[in-house]
C-alpha positions in Angstrom: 1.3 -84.3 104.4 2.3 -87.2 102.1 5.8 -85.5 101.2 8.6 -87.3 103.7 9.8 -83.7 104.2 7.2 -82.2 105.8 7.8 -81.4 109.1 11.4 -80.8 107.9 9.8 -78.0 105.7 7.1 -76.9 107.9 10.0 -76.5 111.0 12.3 -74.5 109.1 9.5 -72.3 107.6 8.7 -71.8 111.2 12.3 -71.1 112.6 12.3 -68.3 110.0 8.3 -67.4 110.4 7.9 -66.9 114.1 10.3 -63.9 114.8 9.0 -61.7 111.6 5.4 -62.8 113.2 6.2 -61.8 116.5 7.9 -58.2 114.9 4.3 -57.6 113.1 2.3 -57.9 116.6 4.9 -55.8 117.8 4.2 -53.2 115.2 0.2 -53.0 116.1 1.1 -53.1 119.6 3.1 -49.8 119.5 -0.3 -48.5 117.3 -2.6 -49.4 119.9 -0.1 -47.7 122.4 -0.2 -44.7 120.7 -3.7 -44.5 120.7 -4.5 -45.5 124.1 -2.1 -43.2 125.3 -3.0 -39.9 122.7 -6.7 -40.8 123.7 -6.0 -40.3 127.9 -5.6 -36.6 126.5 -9.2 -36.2 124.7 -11.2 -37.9 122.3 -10.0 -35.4 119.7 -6.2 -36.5 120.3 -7.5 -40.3 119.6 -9.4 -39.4 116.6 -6.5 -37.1 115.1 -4.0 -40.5 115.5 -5.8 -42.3 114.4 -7.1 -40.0 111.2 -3.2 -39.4 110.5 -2.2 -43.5 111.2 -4.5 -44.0 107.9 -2.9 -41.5 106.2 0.0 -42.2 106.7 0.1 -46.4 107.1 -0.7 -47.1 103.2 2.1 -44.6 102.1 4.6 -46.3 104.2 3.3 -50.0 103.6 3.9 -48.9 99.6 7.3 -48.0 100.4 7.6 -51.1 102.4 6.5 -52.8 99.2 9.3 -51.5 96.9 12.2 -52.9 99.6 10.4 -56.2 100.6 12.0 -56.8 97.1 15.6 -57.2 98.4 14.7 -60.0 100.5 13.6 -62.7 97.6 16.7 -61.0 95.6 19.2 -61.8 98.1 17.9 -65.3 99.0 18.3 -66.2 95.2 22.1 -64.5 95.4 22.6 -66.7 98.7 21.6 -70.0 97.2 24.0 -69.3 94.5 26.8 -67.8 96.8 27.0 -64.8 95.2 27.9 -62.5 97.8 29.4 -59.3 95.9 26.0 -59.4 94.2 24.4 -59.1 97.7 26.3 -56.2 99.3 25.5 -54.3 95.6 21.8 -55.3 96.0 21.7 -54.0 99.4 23.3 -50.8 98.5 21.2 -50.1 95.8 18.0 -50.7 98.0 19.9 -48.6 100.7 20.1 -45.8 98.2 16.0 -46.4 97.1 15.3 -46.3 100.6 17.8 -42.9 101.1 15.3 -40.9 98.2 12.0 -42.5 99.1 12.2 -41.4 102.9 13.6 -38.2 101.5 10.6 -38.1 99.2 8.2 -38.7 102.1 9.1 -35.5 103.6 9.2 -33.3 100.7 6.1 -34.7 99.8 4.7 -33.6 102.7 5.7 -30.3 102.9 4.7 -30.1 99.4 0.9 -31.2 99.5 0.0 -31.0 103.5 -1.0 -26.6 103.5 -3.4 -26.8 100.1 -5.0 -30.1 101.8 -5.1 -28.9 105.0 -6.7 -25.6 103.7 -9.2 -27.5 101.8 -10.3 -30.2 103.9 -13.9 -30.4 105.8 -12.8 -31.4 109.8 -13.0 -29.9 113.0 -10.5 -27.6 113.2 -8.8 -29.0 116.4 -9.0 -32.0 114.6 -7.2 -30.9 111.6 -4.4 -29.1 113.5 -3.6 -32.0 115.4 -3.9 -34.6 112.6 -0.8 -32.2 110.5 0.9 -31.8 113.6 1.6 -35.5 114.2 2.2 -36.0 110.3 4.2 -33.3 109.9 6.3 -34.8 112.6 6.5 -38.5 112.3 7.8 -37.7 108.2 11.2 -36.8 109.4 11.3 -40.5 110.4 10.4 -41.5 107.0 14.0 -41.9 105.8 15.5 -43.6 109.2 12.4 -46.0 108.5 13.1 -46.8 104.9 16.9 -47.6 105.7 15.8 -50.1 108.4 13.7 -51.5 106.2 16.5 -52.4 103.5 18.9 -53.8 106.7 16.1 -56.1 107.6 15.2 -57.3 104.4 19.1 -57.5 103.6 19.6 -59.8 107.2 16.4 -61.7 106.2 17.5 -62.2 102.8 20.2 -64.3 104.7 18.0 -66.1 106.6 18.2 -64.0 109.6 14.7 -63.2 110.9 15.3 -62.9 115.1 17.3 -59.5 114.5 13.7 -58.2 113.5 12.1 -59.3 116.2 15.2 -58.0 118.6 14.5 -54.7 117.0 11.1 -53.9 117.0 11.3 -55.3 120.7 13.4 -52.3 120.7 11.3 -50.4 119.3 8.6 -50.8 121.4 10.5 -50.0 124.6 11.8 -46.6 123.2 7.9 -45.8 122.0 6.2 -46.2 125.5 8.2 -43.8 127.4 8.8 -41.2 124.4 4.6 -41.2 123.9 4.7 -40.1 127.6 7.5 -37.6 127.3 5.8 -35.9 124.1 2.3 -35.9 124.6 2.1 -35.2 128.6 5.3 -32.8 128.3 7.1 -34.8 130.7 11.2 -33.8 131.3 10.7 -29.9 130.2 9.2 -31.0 126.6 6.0 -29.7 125.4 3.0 -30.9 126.0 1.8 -32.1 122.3 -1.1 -34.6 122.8 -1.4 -36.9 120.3 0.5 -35.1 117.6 3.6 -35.7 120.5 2.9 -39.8 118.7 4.4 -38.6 115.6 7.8 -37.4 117.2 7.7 -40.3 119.5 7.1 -42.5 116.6 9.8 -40.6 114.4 12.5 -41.5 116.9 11.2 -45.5 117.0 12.4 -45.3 113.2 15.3 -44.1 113.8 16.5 -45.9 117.1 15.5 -49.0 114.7 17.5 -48.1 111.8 20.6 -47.6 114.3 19.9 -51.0 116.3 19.8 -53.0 112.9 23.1 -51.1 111.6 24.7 -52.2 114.9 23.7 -55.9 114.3 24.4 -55.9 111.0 28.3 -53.9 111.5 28.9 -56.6 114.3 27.0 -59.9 113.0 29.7 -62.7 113.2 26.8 -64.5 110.4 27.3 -61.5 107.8 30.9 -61.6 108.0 30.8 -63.2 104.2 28.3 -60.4 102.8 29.4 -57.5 105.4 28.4 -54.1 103.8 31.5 -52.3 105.2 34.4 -53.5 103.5 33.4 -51.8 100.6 30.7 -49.2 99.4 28.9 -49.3 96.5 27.8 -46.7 94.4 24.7 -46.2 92.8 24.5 -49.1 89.9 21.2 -48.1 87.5 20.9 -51.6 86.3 20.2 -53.1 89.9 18.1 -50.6 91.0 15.8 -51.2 87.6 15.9 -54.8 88.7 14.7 -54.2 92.6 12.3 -52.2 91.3 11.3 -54.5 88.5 10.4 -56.4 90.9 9.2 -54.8 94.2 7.4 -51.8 92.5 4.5 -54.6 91.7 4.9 -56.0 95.3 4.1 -52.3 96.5 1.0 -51.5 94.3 -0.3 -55.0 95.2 -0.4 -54.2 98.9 -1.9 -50.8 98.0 -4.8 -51.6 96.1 -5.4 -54.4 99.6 -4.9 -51.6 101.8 -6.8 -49.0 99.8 -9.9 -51.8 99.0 -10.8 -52.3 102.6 -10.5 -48.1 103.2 -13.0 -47.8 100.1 -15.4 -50.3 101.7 -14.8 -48.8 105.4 -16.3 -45.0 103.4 -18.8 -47.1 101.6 -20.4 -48.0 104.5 -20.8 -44.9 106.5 -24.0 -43.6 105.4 -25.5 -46.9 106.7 -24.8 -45.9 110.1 -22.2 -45.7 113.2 -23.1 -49.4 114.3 -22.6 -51.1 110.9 -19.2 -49.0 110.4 -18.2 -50.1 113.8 -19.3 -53.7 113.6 -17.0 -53.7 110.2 -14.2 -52.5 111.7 -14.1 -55.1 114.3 -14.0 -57.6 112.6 -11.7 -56.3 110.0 -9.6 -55.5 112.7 -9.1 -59.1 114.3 -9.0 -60.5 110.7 -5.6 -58.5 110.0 -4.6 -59.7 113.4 -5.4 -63.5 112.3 -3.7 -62.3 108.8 -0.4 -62.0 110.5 -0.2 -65.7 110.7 -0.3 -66.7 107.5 1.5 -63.4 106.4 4.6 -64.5 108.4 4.5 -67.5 107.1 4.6 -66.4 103.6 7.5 -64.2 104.2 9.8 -66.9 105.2 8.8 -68.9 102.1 10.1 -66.0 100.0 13.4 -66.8 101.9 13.2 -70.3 101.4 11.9 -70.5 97.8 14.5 -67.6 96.9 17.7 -69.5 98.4 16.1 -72.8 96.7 15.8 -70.6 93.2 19.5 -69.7 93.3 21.0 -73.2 94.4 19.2 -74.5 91.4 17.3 -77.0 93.5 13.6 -76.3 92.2 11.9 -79.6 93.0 13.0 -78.7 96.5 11.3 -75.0 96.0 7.9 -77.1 94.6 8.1 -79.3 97.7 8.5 -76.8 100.1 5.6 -74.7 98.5 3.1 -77.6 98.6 4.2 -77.9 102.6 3.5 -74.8 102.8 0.1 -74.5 101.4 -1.1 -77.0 104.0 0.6 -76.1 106.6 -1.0 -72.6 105.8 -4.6 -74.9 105.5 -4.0 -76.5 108.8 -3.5 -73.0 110.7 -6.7 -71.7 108.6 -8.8 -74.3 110.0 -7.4 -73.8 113.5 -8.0 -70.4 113.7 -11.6 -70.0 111.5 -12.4 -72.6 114.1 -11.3 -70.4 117.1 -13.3 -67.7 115.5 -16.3 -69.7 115.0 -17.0 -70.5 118.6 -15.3 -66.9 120.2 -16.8 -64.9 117.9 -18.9 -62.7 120.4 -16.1 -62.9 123.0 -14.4 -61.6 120.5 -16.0 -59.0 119.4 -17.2 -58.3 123.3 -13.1 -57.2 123.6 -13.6 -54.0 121.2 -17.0 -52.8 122.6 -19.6 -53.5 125.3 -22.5 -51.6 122.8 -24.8 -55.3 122.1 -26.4 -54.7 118.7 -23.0 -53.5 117.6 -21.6 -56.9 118.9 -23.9 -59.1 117.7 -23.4 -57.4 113.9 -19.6 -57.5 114.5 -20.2 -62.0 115.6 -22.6 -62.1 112.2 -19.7 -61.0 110.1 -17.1 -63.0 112.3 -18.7 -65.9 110.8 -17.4 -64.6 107.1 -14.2 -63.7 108.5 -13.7 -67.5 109.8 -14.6 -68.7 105.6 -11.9 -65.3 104.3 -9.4 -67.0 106.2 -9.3 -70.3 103.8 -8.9 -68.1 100.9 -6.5 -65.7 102.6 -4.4 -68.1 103.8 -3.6 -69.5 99.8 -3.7 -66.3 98.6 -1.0 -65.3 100.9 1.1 -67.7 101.0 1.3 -68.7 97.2 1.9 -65.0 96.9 5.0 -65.5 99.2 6.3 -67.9 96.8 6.3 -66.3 94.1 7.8 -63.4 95.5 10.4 -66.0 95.8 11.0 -66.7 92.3 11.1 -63.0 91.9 7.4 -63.2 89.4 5.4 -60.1 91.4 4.1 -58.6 87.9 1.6 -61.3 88.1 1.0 -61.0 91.6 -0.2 -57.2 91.1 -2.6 -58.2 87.7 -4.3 -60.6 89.5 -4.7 -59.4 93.1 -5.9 -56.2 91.2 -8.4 -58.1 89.0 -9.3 -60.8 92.2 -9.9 -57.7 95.0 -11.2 -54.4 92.6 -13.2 -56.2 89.5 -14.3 -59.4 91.5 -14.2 -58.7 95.1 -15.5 -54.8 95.4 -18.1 -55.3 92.4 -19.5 -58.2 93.6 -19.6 -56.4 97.1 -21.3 -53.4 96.0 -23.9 -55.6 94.5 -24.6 -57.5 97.4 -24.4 -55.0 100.2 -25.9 -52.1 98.3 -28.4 -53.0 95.7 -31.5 -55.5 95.1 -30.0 -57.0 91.8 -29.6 -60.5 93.3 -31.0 -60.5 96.9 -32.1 -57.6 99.0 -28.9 -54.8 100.0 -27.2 -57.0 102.4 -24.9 -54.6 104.1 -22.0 -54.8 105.7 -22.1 -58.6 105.0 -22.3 -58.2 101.5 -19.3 -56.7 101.2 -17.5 -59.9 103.1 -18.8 -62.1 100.5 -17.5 -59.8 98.0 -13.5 -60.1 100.0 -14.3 -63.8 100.2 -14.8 -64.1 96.8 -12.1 -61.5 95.5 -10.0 -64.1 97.6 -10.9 -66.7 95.9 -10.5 -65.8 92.9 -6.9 -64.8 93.9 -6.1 -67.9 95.4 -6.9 -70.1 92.3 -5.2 -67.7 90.1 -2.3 -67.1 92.0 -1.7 -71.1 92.6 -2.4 -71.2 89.2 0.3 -68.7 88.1 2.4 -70.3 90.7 2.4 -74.1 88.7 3.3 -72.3 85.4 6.0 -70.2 86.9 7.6 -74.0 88.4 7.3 -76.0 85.2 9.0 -73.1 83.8 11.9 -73.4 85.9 11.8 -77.5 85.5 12.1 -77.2 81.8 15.0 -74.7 81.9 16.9 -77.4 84.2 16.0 -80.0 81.3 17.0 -77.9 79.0 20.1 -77.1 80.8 21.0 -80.7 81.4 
């Protein structure tokens, strides 16, 4: 707090932070909608929702990955005023976006009958699980192009169109779950598998409500995408790829890590599973936070890359850090003293809630880590370095954090099989590790830019 710009920084980072933030809760909100609403139907609706959601979540958070690249590439073209390189960029990321929601559904169609011939569930189950994926992939593509509008309008430092949209988003969801899985207004009644149509036309009436803001934005008017078309330009698309294919694995092997731990634990029993998910739960809701946070540094570190003003992108980093400390200890606090509240909100079973408020405890220390992780990730991101984001989380979270897990919750080697809270001391160390690192990677990746200004001068 010693830099005279800090709540300067800190107030802009906000401004751009809050909406995305407020867009994420949004996004889990409409989740939990869907499976409140699928599991009014039957237990087996739930279960099937909530079987396909984790199916189909990572896929589309990897795909997420590959576009989140725009953003960081057209901060660094605003700084510089570079706007024909903008509307190209966002083309080109339009087009990737056109063939991986494409992809999505070909995919689909390609692998879903040998799986679904081959796999071990309730047959109910099973049928309703393809149902709703083989539904909610036709609004893979619609998805994908909103995806490259936002990232293009929060590239420009746009965030509140997000927010507008998934606001949106939300309000079209509600009444199309009821439509689709009651059969309400002469549709069929489809359960929970009626979530995957409802969900397919949220992507889409998103996709259309960002193209409106975008065609009519009075702010894009200097980067508008329809005065000219671009077509597809193979050097670009290596470069968004160059760097968002790395941004893409990274949040896959996080996803993947806590799926792998959530199978690990099963044969323990229901109430250790359960306990784990609660608090895993919560901690992804905490997560936002920082998450948000990080994304607008991208923005900010990325318009500061391309305006050549890098002590201003070091200064801003370090704000952010402890402003990202400051919310850690507010929250891990929070959790600290609510922690059986807390965990009272998911279930009323007690030995299942005082397991959960044990590992509540860990999740208060993951947030420290999490929080330094995240948002020096974000700024590097910024700077467009996400090779080294992908080496290290993969080294911090599978080598570090799952090993060290393993040992702990499931073997004697150092203390007796800890459990469930093993593995927490295995993500808080993974962390760690990725937070040193990644700060780390983040001072070398500055000094480099300081001494090309030397140089340059």
């Amino acid at each position: 707090m010693k830099s005279p710009h800090f709540l300067q920084n800190t107030k802009s980072l906000l401004k751009l932070a809050y909406p995305i933030l407020i867009a994420q809760l949004i996004q889990n909100l409409m989740g939990f909608a869907d499976t409140v609403m699928a599991g009014r139907v039957s237990s087996t609706d739930m279960a099937a929702v909530a079987v396909a959601s984790s199916i189909w979540l990572p896929l589309i958070l990897t795909i997420y990955g590959v576009i989140m690249a725009l953003a960081a590439i057209v901060s660094q073209y605003a700084g510089s005023k570079s706007y024909k390189k903008i509307v190209n960029a966002t083309y080109q990321t339009l087009w990737i976006a056109l063939v991986l929601g494409v992809g999505v559904i070909a995919l689909y169609y390609l692998i879903a009958p040998t799986i679904e011939n081959n796999i071990e569930l309730d047959a109910k189950l099973s049928a309703l699980m393809f149902e709703y994926l083989g539904y909610i992939v036709w609004g893979a593509p619609g998805f994908c192009l909103y995806l490259a509008l936002r990232n293009y309008a929060e590239g420009m430092s746009f965030t509140r169109p997000t927010m507008i949209i998934s606001i949106i988003g939300l309000i079209v969801n509600i009444p199309a779950n009821y439509i689709f899985i009651y059969g309400e207004f002469g549709m069929p009644a489809l359960g929970g598998a009626g979530c995957g149509i409802a969900t397919a036309i949220v992507y889409w009436a998103m996709f259309v409500g960002m193209l409106i803001y975008v065609y009519l934005s009075k702010h894009l008017e200097n980067v508008s995408l329809f005065k000219r078309a671009y077509g597809i330009d193979t050097k670009e698309i290596k470069h968004i790829l160059k760097v968002g294919v790395p941004i893409a694995l990274s949040l896959l092997f996080e996803v993947s890590l806590f799926s792998v731990v959530a199978i690990l634990l099963a044969p323990l029993g229901a109430d250790i599973v359960a306990s784990h998910q609660i608090a895993i739960n919560f901690s992804g809701l905490v997560f936002m936070v920082p998450l948000s946070f990080a994304m607008a540094l991208t923005i900010k570190v990325g318009y500061c890359v391309g305006q050549e003003q890098y002590q201003d992108a070091k200064d801003i980093c370090k704000d952010a850090v402890i402003f990202g400390l400051m919310i850690a200890v507010v929250t891990a606090l929070g959790t600290i003293i609510f922690r059986e509240q807390i965990a009272a909100i998911y279930t009323n079973e007690a030995p299942v809630i005082e397991l959960a408020a044990s590992l509540m405890f860990l999740a208060a220390l993951f947030q420290f880590s999490d929080a330094i992780q995240v948002i020096s990730a974000g700024a590097l991101r910024g700077y467009k370095d996400t090779t080294s984001i992908l080496v290290i989380t993969f080294i911090s979270y599978w080598f570090i954090g799952l090993s060290f897990g393993v040992v702990l919750a499931m073997t004697d080697i150092i203390v007796p099989k800890m459990g469930a809270a093993g593995f927490w001391i295995g993500f808080i160390s993974g962390l760690t590790v990725a937070a040193i690192l990644l700060a780390w990677r983040l001072k070398i990746v500055q000094s480099r830019f300081d001494n090309s200004l030397k140089v340059t001068n």
